[in-house]
N, C-alpha and C positions, 0 to 999 in steps of 0.2 A: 504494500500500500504506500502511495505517494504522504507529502507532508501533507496535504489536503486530502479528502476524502470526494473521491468522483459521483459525484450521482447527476446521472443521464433520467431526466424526468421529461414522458410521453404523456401527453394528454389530447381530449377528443379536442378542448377550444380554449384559444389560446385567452389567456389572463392580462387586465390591465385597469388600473386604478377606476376607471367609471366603467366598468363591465356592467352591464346590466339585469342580469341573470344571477338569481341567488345561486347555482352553484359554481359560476365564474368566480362570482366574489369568493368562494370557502377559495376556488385554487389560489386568484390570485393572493388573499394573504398569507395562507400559508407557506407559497411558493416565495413572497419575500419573506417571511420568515427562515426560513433557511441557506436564503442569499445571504441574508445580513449577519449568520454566524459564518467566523473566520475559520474555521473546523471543515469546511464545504466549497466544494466549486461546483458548481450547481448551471448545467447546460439542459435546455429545453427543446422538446419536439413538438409542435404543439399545429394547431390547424386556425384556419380563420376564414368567410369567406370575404368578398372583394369591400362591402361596405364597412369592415372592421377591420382590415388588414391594415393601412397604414398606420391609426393609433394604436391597435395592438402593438405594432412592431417599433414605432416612438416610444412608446413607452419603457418595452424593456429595455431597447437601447439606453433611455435616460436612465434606467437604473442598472446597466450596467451588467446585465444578463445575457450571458452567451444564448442565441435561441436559432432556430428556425423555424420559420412558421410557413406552411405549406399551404398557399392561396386556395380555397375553392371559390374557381369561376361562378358565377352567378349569372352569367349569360355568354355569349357567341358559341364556339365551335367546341372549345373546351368541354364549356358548360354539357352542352350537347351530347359530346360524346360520353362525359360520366355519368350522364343522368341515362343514358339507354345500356351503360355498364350494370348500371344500379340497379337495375330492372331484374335483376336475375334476383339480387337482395331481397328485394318485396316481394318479386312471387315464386321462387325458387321453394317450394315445402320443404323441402331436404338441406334447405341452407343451415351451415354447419353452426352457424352461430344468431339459428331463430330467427332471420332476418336483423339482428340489431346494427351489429358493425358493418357498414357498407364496404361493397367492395372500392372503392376509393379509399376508404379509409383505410381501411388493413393491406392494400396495395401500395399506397404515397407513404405511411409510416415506416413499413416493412423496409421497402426501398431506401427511405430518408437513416433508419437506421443502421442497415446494412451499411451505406455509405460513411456513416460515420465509423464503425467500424473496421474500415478498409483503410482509413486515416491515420491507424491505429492507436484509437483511443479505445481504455478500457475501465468504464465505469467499475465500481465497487456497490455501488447501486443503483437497481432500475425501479422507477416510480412510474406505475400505470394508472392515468388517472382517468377514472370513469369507467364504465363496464366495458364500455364499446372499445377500449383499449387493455382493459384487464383479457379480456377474453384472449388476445395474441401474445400470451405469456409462454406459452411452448416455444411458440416460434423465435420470440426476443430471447430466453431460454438459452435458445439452439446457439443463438450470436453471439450472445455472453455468458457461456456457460459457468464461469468464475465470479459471475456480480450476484449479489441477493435481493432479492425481488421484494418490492411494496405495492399491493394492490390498493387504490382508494375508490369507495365505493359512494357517489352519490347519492342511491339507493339502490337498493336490491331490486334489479331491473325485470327479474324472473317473476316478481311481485305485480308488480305494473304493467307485464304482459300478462296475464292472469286475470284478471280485473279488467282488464279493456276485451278479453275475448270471454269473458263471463258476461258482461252486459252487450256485446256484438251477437252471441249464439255461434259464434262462426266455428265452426269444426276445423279451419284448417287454422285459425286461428290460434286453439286450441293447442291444435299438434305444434304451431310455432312456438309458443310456452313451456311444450314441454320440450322443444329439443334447446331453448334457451337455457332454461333451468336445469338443465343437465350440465351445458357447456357453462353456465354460472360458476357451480359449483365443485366442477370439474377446476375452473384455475382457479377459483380461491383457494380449495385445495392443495394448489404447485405453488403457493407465493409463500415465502417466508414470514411475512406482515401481512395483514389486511388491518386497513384503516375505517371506522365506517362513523355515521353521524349520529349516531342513537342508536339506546340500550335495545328497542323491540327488534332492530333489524339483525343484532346481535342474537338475540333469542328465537329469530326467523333461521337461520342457516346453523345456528348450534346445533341445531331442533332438525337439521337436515343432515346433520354426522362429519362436519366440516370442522378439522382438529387444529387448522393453522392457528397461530396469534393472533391476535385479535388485539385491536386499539381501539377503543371509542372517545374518537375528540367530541369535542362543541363544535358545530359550523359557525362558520362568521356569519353574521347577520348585521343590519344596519342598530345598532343598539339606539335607542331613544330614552333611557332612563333618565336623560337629564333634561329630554324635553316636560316643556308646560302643558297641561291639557288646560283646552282653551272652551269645554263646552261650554254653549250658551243657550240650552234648549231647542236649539236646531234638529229637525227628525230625518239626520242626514245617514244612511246606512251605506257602506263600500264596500266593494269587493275588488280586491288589490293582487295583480298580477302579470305576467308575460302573459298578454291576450292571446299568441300566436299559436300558445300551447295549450292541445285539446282538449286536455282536463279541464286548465284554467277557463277558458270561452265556455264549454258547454254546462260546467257549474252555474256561471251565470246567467247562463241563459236559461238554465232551468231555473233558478230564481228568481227573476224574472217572469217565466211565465206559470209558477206554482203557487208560489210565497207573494209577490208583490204586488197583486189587482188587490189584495182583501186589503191592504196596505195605504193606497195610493189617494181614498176620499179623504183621508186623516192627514193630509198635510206630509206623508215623508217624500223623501226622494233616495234614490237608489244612485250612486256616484260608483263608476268603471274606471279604475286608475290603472294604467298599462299601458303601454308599446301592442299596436298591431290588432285592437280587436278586430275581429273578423264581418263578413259582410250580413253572416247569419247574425250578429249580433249590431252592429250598428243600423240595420235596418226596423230594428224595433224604437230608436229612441223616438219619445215623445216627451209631453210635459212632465217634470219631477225626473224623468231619466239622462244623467249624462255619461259620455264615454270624453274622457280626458285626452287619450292615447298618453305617448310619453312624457312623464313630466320629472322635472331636476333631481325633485324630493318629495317623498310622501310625506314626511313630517306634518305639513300645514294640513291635508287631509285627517287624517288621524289624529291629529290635536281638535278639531272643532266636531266629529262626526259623533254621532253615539254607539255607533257599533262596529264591527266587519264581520263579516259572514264570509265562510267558505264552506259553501256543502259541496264537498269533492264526492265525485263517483269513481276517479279516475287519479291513475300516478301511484308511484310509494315513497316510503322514507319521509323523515322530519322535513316539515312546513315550513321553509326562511319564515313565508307573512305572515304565521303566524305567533311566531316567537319576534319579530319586529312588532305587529302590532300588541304584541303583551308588554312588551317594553316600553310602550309609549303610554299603557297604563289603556288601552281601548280595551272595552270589553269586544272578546270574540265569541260569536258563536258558530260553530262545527259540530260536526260527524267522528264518526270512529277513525275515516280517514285524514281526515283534516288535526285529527290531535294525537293520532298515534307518532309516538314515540317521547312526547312530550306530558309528564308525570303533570298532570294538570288535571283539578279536582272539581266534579261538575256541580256547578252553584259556588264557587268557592272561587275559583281562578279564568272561570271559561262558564258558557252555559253550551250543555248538551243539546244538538238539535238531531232531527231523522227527520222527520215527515214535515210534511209544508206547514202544518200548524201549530207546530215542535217552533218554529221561527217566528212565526206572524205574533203567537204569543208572547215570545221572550222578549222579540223586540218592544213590543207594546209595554209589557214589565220593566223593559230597562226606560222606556221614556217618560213613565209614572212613577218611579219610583227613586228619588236621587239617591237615597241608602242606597240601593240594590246597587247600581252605579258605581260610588264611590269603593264599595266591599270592592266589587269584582276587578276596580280597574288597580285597586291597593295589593291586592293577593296575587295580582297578574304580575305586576314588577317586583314583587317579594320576592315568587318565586324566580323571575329571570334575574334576578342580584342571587341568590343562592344557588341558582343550578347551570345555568349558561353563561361561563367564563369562558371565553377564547381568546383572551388573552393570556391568562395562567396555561391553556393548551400549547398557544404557539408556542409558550417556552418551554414545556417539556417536549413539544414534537423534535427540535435538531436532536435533542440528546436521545429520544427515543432512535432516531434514523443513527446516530454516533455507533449505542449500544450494537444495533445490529450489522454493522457496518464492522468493528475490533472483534463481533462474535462474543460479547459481556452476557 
């Protein structure tokens, strides 16, 4: 081992100070967190497409991170050609890896890898960040057979195909899940480390016979504990997201058309705060409903509203918006999926909802009743002051990567 310690870190999308994607934000701080220890020389594989490439690639340069980031075209011949490569990915049944990792990706990484390799450089650790890059752990494996592998796991993506082909019916769907969840937990299995965001996801693949190490950090999230809540009686209720992602859209849209007509004589309004909602959802707005698209900061949202809602059908692993908007002291209310993994007590730190009347009411309680309010939104940030540190993480994560790095 050199005086520094080599770690070659692959991920699906590349990191940079205003990413906008809660699990951009976990890579990019953690990924400076381990720049910034002198113990590390820390070179990046990472992907972007043409609208975020050049600030991706400013950015790390300004900090001073060896990287490459492998453009994907978003239009002309490029574009073209990978998207009719990809075609095998989506409908291929027998795709080795459930459709998730396209062939682009496990083609341009491979290759970007190999290449560096041939330079002869030899990491001491490999970091695969996200499934769709954990999954080509044999293969990196094969290249560096002398480096020790960390898997980091967004969520358990075996989860989230599971749940979108349990509410599709789709049979072949189905069979894509389960040849995911095989190859899941097939490389979690081969990694030295896996790193994940929460205890249930932990208790999800334990629970599937998966012996590796195990880490569970805190994800970064936009912390608001030192913001003011500014309610003022406003019957303002949001739902706060990347619209472009199906979960995210089609929650709201079911909210929208389940939960919010009983809603809508009484004075609320329903606030859409995200990048990119979709045409199926911007074509409902009317009076009382807005869609924001992108905006700088949610803070000022979540400071004046009275609630957030996320009734998720769709996705796995810990909620960023929801452990943001518990931080900013908003009360939330969700479902089983919207607050798993997050030890949060129903009537106490969150209010539980399920069916459209599960919400219409709670809302109505929280906008009658300022006690009820204040309880929930005080228990909200208790608990994010006592359980979601990622700052105390990022400073054990270098030394966790050191340890396995000397073999401690």
């Amino acid at each position: 081992m050199a005086d520094r310690i080599n770690v070659l870190w692959v991920s699906k999308t590349a990191p940079y100070d205003n990413v906008p994607h809660a699990g951009g934000k976990v890579h990019n701080y953690y990924l400076k967190a381990l720049h910034a220890d002198p113990r590390f020389d820390v070179r990046l594989v990472t992907f972007a497409d043409s609208l975020f490439y050049r600030e991706a690639n400013d950015d790390l340069s300004g900090y001073g991170i060896e990287h490459e980031i492998i453009e994907h075209k978003t239009e002309g011949l490029a574009h073209a050609l990978w998207a009719g490569l990809n075609m095998e990915t989506r409908l291929n049944p027998w795709n080795r890896y459930g459709g998730l990792t396209y062939n682009f990706e496990a083609f341009k990484a491979l290759s970007a890898i190999r290449a560096i390799a041939g330079s002869g450089y030899a990491p001491d650790i490999v970091i695969l960040h996200w499934t769709q890059m954990g999954l080509l752990v044999d293969k990196v494996r094969a290249i560096f057979p002398g480096a020790r592998f960390v898997l980091i796991e967004e969520d358990v993506a075996y989860q989230g195909a599971e749940r979108a082909a349990d509410i599709s019916g789709s049979s072949f769907l189905r069979g894509r899940a389960a040849t995911l969840k095989k190859a899941e937990l097939a490389a979690l299995g081969d990694a030295d480390l896996v790193i994940l965001n929460n205890r249930k996801d932990l208790a999800l693949v334990r629970g599937e016979g998966v012996k590796t190490d195990f880490w569970v950090w805190c994800p970064y999230y936009q912390s608001l504990l030192g913001s003011e809540r500014a309610y003022d009686g406003r019957r303002e209720i949001v739902f706060y997201g990347a619209m472009r992602r199906r979960e995210n859209w089609s929650a709201a849209l079911w909210f929208l058309d389940e939960v919010f007509p009983s809603l809508e004589g009484d004075g609320y309004r329903f606030t859409v705060v995200g990048a990119n909602p979709p045409e199926q959802l911007t074509s409902r707005v009317r009076e009382g409903v807005t869609f924001t698209g992108f905006v700088d900061s949610v803070e000022p949202y979540f400071a004046r509203a009275l609630c957030l809602v996320a009734p998720l059908s769709m996705g796995a692993g810990i909620k960023v918006k929801v452990l943001e908007a518990m931080s900013a002291g908003l009360p939330v209310l969700t479902n089983d999926i919207g607050i798993e993994g997050i030890p949060a007590e129903n009537g106490v730190s969150y209010l539980h909802c399920e069916a459209p009347s599960d919400y219409s009411s709670s809302i109505t309680a929280l906008a009658n009743n300022p006690g009820l309010r204040d309880r929930v939104s005080c228990a909200a940030r208790g608990l994010m002051r006592g359980s979601f540190s990622f700052e105390a993480d990022a400073k054990a994560f270098p030394n966790r990567v050191f340890a396995l790095a000397v073999g401690i």
